[in-house]
C-alpha positions in Angstrom: 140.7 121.8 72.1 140.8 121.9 75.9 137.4 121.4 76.5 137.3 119.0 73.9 139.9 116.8 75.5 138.3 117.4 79.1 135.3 115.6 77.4 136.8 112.5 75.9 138.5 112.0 79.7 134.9 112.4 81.4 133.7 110.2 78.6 136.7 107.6 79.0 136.1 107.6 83.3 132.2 107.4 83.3 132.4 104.3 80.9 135.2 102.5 83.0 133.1 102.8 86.1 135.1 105.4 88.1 132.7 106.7 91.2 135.0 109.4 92.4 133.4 111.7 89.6 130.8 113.7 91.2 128.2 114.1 88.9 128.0 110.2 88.0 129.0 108.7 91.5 125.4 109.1 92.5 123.8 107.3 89.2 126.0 104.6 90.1 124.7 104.2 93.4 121.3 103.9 92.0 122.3 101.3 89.6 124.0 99.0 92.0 120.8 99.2 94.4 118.8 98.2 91.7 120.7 95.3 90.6 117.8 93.1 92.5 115.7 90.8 89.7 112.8 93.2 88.3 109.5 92.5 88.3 107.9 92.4 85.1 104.1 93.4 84.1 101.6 90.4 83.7 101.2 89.5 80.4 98.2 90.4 77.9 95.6 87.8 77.6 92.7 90.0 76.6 91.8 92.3 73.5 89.8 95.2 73.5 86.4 93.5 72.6 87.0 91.6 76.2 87.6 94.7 78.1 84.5 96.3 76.9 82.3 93.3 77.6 83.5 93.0 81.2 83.0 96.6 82.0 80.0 96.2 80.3 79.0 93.5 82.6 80.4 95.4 85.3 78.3 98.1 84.6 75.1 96.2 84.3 75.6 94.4 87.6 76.1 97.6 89.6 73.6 99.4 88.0 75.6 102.1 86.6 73.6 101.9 83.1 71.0 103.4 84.2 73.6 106.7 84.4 75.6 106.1 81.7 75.8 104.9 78.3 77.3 101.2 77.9 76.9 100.7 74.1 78.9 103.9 73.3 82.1 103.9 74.5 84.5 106.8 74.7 87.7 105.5 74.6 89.9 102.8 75.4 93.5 102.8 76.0 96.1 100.0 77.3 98.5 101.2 80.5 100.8 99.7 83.0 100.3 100.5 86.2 102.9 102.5 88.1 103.2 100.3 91.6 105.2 97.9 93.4 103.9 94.5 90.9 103.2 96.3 88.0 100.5 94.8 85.8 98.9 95.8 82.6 95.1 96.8 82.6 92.8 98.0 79.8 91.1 101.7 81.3 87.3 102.0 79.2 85.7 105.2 79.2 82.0 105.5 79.2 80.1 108.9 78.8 77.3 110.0 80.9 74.1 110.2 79.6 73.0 113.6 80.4 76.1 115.3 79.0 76.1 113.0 75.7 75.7 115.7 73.9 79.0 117.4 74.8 82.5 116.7 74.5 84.4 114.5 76.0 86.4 116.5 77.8 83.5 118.7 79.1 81.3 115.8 80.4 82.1 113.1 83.9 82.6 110.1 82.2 82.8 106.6 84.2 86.1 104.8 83.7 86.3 100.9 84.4 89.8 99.4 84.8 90.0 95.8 83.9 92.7 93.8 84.1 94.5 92.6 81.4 95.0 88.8 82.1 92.3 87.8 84.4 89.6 89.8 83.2 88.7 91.3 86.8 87.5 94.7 87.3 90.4 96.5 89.3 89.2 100.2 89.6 86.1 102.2 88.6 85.3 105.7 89.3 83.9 108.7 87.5 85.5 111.5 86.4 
């Protein structure tokens, strides 16, 4: 019952806003500090099918086809990216063409990041 009680205070003093509680007081720090606006990702203008065809394109004008294998693509998956403006960016995988054999997980695949509004290649590199 004791314990129980000891509970519903902590309960009844984090909710009101009490910083003398050690545990909490730092969280509140944290969320006062970060009571500035928040930036907010770009917004999603393209679709998968115009991802592909601008690291396709990508590909094509830095020669990179000639290593690996634009019509097949591996996979393509939609991410935020984790810095100061955060944006949202479509990552395409392309496999390599001496290891298409293989899995995926077992070959160096090129992946292309475009970027989810303009259409710009952001990042390439192989794996």
């Amino acid at each position: 019952m004791v314990k129980r009680n000891l509970m519903v205070v902590m309960l009844a003093l984090f909710l009101s806003g009490c910083s003398y509680i050690p545990f909490f007081s730092k969280g509140k720090e944290e969320a006062s500090a970060s009571s500035a606006p928040s930036v907010y990702a770009n917004k999603v203008v393209l679709n998968k099918r115009d991802a592909l065809k601008a690291a396709q394109d990508f590909m094509v004008k830095e020669g990179l086809d000639q290593e690996f294998v634009s019509r097949k693509v591996t996979k393509i998956k939609k991410l935020a990216t984790q810095e100061k403006s955060p944006r949202w960016v479509w990552e395409v995988y392309f496999e390599s063409k001496e290891d298409a054999n293989l899995k995926f997980w077992k070959t160096s695949p090129l992946m292309v990041q475009v970027d989810a509004e303009t259409g710009q290649v952001l990042n390439w590199g192989r794996r």
